[in-house]
C-alpha positions in Angstrom: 0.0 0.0 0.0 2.8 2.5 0.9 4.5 1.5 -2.4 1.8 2.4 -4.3 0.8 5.3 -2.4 4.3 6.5 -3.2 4.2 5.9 -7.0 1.0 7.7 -7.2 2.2 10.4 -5.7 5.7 10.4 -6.9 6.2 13.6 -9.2 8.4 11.5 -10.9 5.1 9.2 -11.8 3.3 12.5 -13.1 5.4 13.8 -14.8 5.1 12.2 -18.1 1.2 13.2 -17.9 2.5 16.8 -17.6 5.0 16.8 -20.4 2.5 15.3 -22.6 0.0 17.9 -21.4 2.7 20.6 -22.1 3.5 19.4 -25.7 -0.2 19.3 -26.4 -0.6 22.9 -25.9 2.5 23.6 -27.6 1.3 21.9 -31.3 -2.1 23.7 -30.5 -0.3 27.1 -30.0 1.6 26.7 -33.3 -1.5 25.7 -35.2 -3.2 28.4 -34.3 -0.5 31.0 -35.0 0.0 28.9 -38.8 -3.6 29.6 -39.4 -3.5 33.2 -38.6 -0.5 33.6 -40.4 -2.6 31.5 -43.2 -5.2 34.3 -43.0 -3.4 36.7 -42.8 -1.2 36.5 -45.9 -1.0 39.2 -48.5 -0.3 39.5 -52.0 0.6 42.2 -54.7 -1.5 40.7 -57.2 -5.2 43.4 -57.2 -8.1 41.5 -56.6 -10.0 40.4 -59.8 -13.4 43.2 -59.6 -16.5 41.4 -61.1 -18.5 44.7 -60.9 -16.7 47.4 -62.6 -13.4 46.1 -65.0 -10.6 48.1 -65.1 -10.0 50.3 -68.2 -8.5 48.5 -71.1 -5.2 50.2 -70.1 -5.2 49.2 -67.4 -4.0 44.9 -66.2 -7.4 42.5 -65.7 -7.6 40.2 -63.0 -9.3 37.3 -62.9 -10.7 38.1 -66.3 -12.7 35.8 -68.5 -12.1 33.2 -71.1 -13.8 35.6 -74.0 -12.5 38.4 -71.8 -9.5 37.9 -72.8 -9.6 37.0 -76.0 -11.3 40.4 -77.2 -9.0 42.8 -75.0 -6.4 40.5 -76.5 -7.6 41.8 -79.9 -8.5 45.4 -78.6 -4.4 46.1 -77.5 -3.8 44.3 -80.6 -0.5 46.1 -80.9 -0.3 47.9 -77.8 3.1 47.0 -76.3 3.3 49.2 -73.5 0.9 48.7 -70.0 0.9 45.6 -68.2 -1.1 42.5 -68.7 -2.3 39.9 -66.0 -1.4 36.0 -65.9 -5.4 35.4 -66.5 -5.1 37.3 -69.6 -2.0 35.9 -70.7 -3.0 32.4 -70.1 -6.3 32.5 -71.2 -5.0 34.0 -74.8 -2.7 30.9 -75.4 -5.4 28.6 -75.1 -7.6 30.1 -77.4 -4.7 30.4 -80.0 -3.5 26.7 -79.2 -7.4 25.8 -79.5 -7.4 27.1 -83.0 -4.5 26.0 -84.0 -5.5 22.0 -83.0 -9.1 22.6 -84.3 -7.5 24.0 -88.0 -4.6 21.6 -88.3 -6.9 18.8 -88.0 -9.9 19.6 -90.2 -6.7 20.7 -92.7 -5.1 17.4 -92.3 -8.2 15.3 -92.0 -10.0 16.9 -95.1 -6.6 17.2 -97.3 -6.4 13.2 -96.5 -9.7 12.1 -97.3 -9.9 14.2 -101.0 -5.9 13.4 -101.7 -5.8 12.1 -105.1 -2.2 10.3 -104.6 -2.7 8.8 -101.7 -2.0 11.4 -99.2 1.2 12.6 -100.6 -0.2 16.1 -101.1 -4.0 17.6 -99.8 -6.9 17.6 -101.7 -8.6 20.8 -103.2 -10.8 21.0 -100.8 -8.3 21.3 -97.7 -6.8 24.1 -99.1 -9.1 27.1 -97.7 -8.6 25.5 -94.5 -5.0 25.6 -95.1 -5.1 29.2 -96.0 -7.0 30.1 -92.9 -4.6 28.1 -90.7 -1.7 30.3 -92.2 -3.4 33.6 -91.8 -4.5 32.9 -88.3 -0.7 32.1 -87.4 0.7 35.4 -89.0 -2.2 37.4 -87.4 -1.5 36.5 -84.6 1.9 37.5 -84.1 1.8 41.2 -83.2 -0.8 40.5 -80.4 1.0 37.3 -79.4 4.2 39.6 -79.0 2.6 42.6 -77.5 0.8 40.8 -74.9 4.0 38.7 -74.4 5.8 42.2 -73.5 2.7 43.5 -71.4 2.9 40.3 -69.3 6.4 41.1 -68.7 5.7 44.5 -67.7 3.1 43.6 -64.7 6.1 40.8 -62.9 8.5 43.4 -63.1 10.7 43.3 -65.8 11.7 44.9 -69.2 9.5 44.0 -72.6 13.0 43.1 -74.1 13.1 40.0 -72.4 10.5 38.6 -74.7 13.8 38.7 -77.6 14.5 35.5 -75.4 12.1 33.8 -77.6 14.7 33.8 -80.3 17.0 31.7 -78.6 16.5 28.3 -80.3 14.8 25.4 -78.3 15.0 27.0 -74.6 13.4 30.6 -75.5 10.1 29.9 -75.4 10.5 27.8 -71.8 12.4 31.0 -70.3 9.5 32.8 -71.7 7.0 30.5 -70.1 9.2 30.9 -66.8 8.5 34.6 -66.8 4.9 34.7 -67.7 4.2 32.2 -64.8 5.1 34.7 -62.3 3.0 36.8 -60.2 2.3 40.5 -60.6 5.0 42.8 -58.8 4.6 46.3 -57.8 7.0 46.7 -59.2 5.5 46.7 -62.5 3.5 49.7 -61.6 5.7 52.1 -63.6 5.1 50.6 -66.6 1.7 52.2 -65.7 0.3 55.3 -68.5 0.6 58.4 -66.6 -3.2 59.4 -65.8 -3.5 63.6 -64.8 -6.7 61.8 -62.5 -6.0 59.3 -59.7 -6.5 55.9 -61.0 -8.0 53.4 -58.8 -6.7 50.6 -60.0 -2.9 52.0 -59.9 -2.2 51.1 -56.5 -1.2 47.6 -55.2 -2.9 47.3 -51.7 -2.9 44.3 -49.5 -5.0 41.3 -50.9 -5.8 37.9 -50.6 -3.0 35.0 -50.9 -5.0 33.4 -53.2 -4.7 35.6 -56.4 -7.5 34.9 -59.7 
């Protein structure tokens, strides 16, 4: 009885119980401050505005899939400004869309009307072929210009995009670039407004950029 009386109230018997209560409010502590920290988060990127888009001068957020593709069209060759990932992004699918869709109805039809066995394309394939070629050369100056404006809004110089001319690694450096987030300071690539823009300024948003 005494012996257990004495490991019962031993402080060398409770004080695993305590440590383990001690580390348990430890993990609970950290947690807590990882979540705030979580919540707490900012980011330079503006938050995408689904009321009232910015002027066409002006970097999109969180813009559209058709959004993007007609401002795409609208700064046809407007090199200088900034452009946002979502409008970068959402342009190169709809040109890698049209290019798959063309080069298949060209090669599909030019195959089934081939008179020689597919050596060369049928009569009929050739509109399509026409089309495919002046959709890649239209696209060029916009491809380009957006390409620069994407390059203004994380920061750095249009004249990077002359990286694409480097043979097989240009256009992954280019991709590298365009992948990363808007900077502040990208800002002064800005046009100079006489009124105060409210769209100009970078404040603090959420981690979780559109």
């Amino acid at each position: 009885m005494a012996l257990r009386r004495f490991r019962h109230s031993s402080p060398f018997a409770a004080a695993p119980q305590a440590q383990l209560g001690a580390d348990t409010v430890w993990l609970a502590n950290v947690g807590l401050q990882m979540c705030r920290r979580k919540q707490s988060g900012v980011s330079y990127q503006p938050q995408p505005s689904n009321a009232v888009p910015p002027p066409l001068q002006m970097p999109h957020y969180g813009i559209s899939f058709g959004g993007a593709i007609a401002r795409g069209f609208k700064k046809y060759a407007t090199f200088a400004g900034r452009a946002s990932r979502s409008e970068y992004w959402w342009w190169y699918l709809f040109t890698f869309l049209v290019y798959l869709v063309l080069g298949l109805l060209a090669y599909v039809v030019g195959i089934t009307t081939s008179r020689d066995g597919g050596r060369t394309p049928g009569l009929l394939a050739l509109p399509l072929i026409i089309l495919f070629a002046v959709f890649a050369l239209g696209i060029i100056v916009p491809s380009l210009a957006l390409t620069v404006r994407r390059l203004h809004d994380a920061g750095y110089s249009g004249l990077f995009a002359l990286l694409i001319l480097i043979p097989y690694v240009g256009s992954l450096i280019i991709m590298i670039f365009a992948l990363l987030p808007s900077s502040p300071a990208g800002a002064k690539y800005d046009p100079i407004t006489t009124t105060p823009d409210p769209y100009a300024p970078y404040p603090a948003q959420s981690p979780y950029p559109g």
